[in-house]
N, C-alpha and C positions, 0 to 999 in steps of 0.2 A: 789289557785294556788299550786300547787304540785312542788317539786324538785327531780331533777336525782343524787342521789349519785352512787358513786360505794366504799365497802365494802369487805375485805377479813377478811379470818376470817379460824380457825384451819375445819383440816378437818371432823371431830371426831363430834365438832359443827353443821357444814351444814350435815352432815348425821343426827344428831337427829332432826335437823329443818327439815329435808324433811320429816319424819317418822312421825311427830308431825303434819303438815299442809294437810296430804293425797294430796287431788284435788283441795284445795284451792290453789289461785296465792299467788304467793311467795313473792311477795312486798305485797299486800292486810296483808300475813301474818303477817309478820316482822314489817309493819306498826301499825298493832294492839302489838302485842306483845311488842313494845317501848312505846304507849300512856301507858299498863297497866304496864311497867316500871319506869317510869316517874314517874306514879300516887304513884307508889310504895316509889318511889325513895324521892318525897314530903311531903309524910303523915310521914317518917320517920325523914326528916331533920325537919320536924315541933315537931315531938313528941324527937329526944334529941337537938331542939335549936341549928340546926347548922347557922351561918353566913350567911348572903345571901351574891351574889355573885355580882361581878357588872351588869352583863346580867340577868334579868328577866327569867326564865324558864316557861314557857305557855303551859299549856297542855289542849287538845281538848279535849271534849267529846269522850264515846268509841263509837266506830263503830262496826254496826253489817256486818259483812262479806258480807251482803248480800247490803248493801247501796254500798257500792266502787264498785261492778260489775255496769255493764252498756253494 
């Protein structure tokens, strides 16, 4: 099950986000680019021992750009 946010964001930002994803869709993209933030964001709180937090953070599998189309 997928969810609809809505996001603003500087403008400086959504210009290199469009520059960066060419012709791929733009949720497809930002959706990958969060798992491999997350992933990011994980391996780090793991390697300096930060606290966990009361919510669970769950991160999926990456997706290749090409499985979300349909």
């Amino acid at each position: 099950m997928k969810h609809n946010i809505s996001i603003t964001m500087d403008s400086k930002l959504f210009r290199e986000l469009e520059n960066l994803r060419g012709r791929e869709k733009r949720s497809t993209f930002i959706e990958h680019l969060l798992i491999l933030g997350l992933k990011t964001y994980i391996n780090k709180k793991e390697e300096f021992k930060v606290k966990p937090r009361k919510a669970p953070v769950v991160v999926l599998s990456p997706m290749n750009f090409s499985e979300t189309k349909q």
